[in-house]
C-alpha positions in Angstrom: -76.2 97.1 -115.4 -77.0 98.7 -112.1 -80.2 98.9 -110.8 -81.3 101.5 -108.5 -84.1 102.6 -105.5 -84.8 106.0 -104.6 -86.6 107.1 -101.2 -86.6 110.7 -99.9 -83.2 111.5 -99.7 -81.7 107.9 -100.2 -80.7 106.5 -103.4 -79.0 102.7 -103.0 -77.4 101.4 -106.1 -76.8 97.9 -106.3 -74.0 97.4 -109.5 -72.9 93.4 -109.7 -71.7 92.6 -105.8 -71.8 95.8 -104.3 -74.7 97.8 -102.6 -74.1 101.4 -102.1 -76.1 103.9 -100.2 -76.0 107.6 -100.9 -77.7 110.2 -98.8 -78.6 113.8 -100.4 -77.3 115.8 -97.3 -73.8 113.6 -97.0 -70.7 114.2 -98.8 -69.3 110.4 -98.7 -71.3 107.1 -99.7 -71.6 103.8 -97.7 -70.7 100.9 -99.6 -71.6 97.4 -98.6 -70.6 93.8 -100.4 -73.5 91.5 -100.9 -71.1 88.8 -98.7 -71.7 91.2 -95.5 -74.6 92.6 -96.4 -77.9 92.2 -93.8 -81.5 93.8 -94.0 -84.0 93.8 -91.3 -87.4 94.4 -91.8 -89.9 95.1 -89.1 -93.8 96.0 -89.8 -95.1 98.6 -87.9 -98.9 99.3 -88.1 -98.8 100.3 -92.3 -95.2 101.4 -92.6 -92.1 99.1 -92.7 -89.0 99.7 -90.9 -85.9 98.6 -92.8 -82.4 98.1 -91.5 -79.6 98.1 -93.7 -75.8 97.5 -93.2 -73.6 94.9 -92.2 -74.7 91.5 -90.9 -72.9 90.5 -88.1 -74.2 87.3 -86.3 -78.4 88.1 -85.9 -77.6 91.9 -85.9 -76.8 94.7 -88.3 -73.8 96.8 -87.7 -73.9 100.6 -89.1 -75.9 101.2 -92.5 -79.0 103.1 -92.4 -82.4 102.4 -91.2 -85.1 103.3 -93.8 -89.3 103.9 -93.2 -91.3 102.7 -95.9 -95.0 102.7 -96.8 -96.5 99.1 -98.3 -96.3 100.5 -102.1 -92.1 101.4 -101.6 -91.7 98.5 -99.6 -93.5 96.6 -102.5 -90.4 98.0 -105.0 -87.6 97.7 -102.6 -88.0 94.1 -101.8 -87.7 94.0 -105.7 -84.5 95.9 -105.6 -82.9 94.4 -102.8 -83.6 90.4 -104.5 -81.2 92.1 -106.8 -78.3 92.1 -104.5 -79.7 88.7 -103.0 -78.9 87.1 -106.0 -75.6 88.1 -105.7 -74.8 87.2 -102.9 -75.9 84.1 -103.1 -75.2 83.4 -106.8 -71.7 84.7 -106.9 -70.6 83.8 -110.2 -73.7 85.0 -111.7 -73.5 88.7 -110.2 
């Protein structure tokens, strides 16, 4: 079953090992596999700035970078355990 977070025009689907990131203003997806996936997350004052994409070393190639209050932060750090899981449980996902 896929699970799914929505923020402004973003909705990422994560669906066994894949992530994919769909933007309401773009015709094509992104699509990531938990393997390669990386997230960054920085606090700034009461929002959190997320980075999304491609791990590469200690830095995140391409993706998207997302703002979030402490309540959506709250539900995408939910979400994103999701694809955790799966990436590092790979027979489970």
């Amino acid at each position: 079953m896929a699970a799914e977070f929505e923020l402004g025009d973003y909705i990422l689907v994560q669906d066994g090992r894949t992530l994919e990131v769909f933007h309401r203003g773009l015709p094509e997806s992104m699509r990531f596999h938990v393997t390669f996936l990386g997230v960054d997350v920085k606090p700034r004052g009461e929002e959190f700035k997320v980075r999304l994409g491609v791990r590469n070393g200690d830095q995140i190639i391409g993706g998207v970078r997302l703002s979030m209050d402490s309540a959506e932060f709250a539900r995408f750090r939910e979400f994103i355990a999701l694809a955790t899981a799966a990436r590092d449980h790979p027979a489970d996902g």
